[in-house]
C-alpha positions, 0 to 999 in steps of 0.5 A: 500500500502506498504512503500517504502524509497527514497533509494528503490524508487530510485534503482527500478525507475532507478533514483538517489534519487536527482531526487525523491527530485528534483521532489518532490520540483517540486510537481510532486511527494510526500513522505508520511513522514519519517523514521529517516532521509529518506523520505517514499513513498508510493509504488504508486509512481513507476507508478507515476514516470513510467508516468513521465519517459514515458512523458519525453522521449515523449518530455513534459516538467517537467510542462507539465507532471505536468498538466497532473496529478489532484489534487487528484494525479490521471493521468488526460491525455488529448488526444488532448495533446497526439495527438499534441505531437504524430504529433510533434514526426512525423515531427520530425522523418521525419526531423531526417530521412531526416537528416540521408539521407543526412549524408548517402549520404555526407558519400558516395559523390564521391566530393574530399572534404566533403565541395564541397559536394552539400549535406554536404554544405547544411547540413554546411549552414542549421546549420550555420542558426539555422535549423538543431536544431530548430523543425519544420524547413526543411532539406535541400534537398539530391542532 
């Protein structure tokens, strides 16, 4: 396999090298050594790097991804992971979804005022106690 430095790893994984340094710290990825003062890595690292970046946008965190790798450095993914994960996308997506309904409809309310909106209050209230950013919670209802 070919040779890379941290700089070309960096312009083709579209990530600054403080990222390939950080997740080198994080043991998620390793450089093979270094020419003068640039680590070296080995070209593998692009798809190393294209899982992390898919894991990422996915939702798994930095140690979760790392899991998902054995000693060895191959990827080691369990499907039960994978599935959970696909699950929590899904009821994520319907409470994004019914988040939009209600921003759509508190847009178009015919009420004077945002705040006398039955929707927009709901949607006020839901935040005002935590359940418009925590997973898992419901949406207020579109009235």
């Amino acid at each position: 396999m070919t040779e890379l430095d941290i700089a070309e790893v960096a312009q083709r994984a579209g990530v600054p090298a403080s990222t390939l340094r950080f997740y080198e710290e994080k043991g998620l990825i390793a450089s093979t050594g270094r020419r003068g003062l640039r680590r070296q890595y080995d070209s593998g690292v692009l798809e190393r790097l294209a899982l992390i970046a898919l894991g990422r946008t996915a939702g798994f965190s930095l140690d979760e991804i790392a899991r998902m790798f054995a000693p060895d450095g191959r990827p080691r993914i369990d499907r039960r992971v994978l599935s959970a994960k696909a699950e929590e996308l899904d009821r994520r997506i319907r409470e994004l979804g019914a988040l939009r309904d209600s921003l759509r409809h508190a847009a178009a309310c015919p009420a004077p005022s945002h705040l006398e909106c039955p929707t927009f209050r709901g949607l006020i209230d839901a935040a005002a106690s935590g359940g418009l950013a925590a997973p898992g919670r419901r949406l207020p209802e579109r009235r």
